[in-house]
N, C-alpha and C positions, 0 to 999 in steps of 0.2 A: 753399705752398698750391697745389690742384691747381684745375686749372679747374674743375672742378666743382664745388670747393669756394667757388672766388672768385664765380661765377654766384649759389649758392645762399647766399652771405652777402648780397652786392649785391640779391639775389631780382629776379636778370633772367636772363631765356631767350632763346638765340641769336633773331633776325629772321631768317627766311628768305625774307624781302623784299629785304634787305640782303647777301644772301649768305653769313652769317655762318656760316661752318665751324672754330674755334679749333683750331688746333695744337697735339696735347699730345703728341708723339715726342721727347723731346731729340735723340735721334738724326739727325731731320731736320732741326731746329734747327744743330747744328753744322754738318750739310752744307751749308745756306743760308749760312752763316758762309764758311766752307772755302770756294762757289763766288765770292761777292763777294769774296773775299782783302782782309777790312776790317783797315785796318792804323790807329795812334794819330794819321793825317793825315787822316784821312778824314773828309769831310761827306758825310753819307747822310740822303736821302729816303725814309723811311719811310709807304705808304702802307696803309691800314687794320690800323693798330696791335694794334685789337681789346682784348686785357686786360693786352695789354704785354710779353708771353715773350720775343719778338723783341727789342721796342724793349730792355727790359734787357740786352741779351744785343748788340747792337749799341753801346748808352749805354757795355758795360762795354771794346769794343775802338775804337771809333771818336774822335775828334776833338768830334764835335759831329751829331745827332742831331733831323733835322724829322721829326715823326709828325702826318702827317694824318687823318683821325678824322671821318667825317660823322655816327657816334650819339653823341649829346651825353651819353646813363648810360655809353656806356664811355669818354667824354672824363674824367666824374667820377674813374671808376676809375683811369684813367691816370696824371693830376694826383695821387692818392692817392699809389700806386708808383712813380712816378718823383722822388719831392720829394730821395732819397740823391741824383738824378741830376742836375746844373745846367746840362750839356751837352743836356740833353734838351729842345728846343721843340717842344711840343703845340699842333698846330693847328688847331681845329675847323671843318669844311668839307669839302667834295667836291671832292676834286682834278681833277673835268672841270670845274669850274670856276673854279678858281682858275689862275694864271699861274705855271710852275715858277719863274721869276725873283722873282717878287714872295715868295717861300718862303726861299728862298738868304738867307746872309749877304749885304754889303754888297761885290761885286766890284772889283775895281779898277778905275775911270774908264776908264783907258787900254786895257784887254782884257775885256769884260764877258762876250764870246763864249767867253773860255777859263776860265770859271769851273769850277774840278773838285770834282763831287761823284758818288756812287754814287745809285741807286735799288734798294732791296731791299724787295719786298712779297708778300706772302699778299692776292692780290688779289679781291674778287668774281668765279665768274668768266663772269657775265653780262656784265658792262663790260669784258673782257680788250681786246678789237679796239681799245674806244673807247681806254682807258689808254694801250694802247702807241702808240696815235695820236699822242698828245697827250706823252707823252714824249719818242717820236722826231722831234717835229713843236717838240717846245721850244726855246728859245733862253736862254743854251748849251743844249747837248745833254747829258744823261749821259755821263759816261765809261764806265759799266760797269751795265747794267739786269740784277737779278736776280730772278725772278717765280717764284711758285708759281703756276701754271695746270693746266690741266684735258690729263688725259695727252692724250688725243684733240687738242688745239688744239695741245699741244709738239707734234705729230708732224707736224701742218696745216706748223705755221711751218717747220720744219726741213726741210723737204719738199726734193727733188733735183728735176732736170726728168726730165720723165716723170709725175709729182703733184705739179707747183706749180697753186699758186690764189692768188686774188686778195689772201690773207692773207701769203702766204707771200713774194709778191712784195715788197709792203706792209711789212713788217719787212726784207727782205734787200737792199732799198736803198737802206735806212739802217744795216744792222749785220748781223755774223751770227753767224747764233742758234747756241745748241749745248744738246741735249737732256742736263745732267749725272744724269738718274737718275729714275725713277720711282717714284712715292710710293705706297703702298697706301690707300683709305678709311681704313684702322682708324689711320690716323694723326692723324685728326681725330676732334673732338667737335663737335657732332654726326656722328656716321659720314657723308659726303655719298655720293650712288648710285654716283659714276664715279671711278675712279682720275687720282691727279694727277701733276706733273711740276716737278723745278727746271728752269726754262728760263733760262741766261745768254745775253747780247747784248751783244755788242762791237760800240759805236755807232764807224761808219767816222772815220778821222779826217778826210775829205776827201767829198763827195757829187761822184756825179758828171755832175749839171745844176746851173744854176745854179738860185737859187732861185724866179724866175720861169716856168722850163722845169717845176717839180716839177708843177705840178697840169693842165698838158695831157700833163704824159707820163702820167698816171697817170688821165686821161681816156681816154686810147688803152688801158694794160691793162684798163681798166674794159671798154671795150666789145668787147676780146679775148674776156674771160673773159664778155661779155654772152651767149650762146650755146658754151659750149666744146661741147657734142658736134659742133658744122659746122667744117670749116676755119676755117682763122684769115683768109686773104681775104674769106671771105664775112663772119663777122663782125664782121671791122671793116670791111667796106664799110655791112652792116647800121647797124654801132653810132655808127659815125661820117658816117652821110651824105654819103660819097666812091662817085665812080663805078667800076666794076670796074678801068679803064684805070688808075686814078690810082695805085688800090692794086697793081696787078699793078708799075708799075713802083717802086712805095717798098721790092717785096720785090725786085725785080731789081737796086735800088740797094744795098739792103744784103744781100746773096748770099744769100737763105734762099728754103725753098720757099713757095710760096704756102699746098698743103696741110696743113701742117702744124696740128698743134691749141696752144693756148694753153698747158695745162698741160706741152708741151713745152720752153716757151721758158725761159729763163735770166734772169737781171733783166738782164744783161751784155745780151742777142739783146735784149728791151726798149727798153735803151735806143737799142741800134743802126736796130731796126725803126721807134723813133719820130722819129729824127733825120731818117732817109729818109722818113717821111711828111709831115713838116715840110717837108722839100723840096720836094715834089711836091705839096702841097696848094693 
């Protein structure tokens, strides 16, 4: 049965509140497949399910099977289509609210941090930023996030220096991203305005601040990237309320120019620019 078909038995119409664009390309389907390399071990978190394509299509190669679901008519629908599937757990809710942990099977006492599962979603992509927040921000972490997002935001995250931002930085020191392929509108139903993208993320095995250091280093790119058209001196003297003196020497500390701009920097230069303001602060 085709989407359109399943809509107009159900007699519901996508939300465009909700972001709701349904995937009807097989063709993109298996590429989403092919780039999470879902094998008969796998636990995958599936977030907004939608009428199920996907979830089938994962329930039929995976292990075991969480689909997250905040509209409760297509939670109906789901629970329909999924009843062949008993590997499949449907879970009604919004996944910025809920806790990836509390979602998972039951880890082992001894290691809860290496729990291994996938993340593979067709996500809103109004919440794209917040999602991969909260993923790469989870405990454990994903081993392997595979997203359908908005081409224009694949290209943000994947970015090199010379065009990094505050987004790009934000995912790539936690993982790195790789744009596998760009999706046409006519792949969806509803057709949406903007071309989309598979984006895979290979979550690091290792971070490298501790987890204390994560949210002032990431205070210092915020107020990098608070002003990028000025030097990067100035606006982090601006963004962080440090005197010119303090910051000239956190850049003398760790060998960079002062002039340089923000979208130059590397998450690698980041980290090193933030250790030496730490110093000197």
């Amino acid at each position: 049965m085709t989407t359109r078909e399943l809509l107009r038995e159900w007699e519901l119409r996508p939300q465009k509140e909700l972001g709701q664009n349904f995937l009807v390309d097989r063709r993109i389907l298996e590429q989403i497949l092919a780039a999470a390399e879902i094998s008969a071990a796998d636990t995958v978190l599936e977030i907004g399910p939608g009428l199920g394509t996907l979830t089938q299509a994962l329930a039929e190669a995976a292990q075991r099977v969480m689909a997250v679901e905040v509209d409760r008519q297509l939670v109906a629908i789901l629970h329909e289509r999924m009843q062949a599937f008993p590997n499949v757990d449907i879970i009604t809710g919004d996944i910025l609210a809920l806790r990836v942990s509390d979602l998972l099977p039951a880890a082992p006492a001894s290691s809860p941090a290496e729990y291994a599962y996938k993340v593979v979603a067709n996500i809103p992509y109004n919440i794209t930023s917040a999602v991969l927040r909260h993923l790469l921000e989870a405990c454990p972490r994903p081993q392997l996030i595979v997203l359908m997002v908005q081409k224009e935001v694949a290209q943000r995250i994947t970015a090199r220096p010379g065009d990094m931002s505050l987004l790009s930085v934000s995912v790539q020191f936690y993982g790195q991203p790789r744009l596998i392929r760009r999706v046409p509108a006519t792949a969806f139903y509803p057709v949406p305005k903007v071309d989309s993208a598979i984006l895979r993320i290979d979550p690091h095995s290792q971070l490298s601040l501790q987890p204390e250091e994560i949210q002032p280093f990431f205070d210092v790119v915020r107020a990098g990237f608070g002003q990028r058209r000025k030097q990067l001196r100035n606006s982090l003297a601006h963004g962080l309320g440090l005197s010119g003196a303090c910051i000239a020497g956190a850049f003398v500390q760790a060998g960079m120019d002062g002039e340089r701009r923000a979208q130059t920097l590397s998450v690698g230069e980041w980290v090193t620019l933030y250790r030496a303001l730490r110093g000197v602060a």
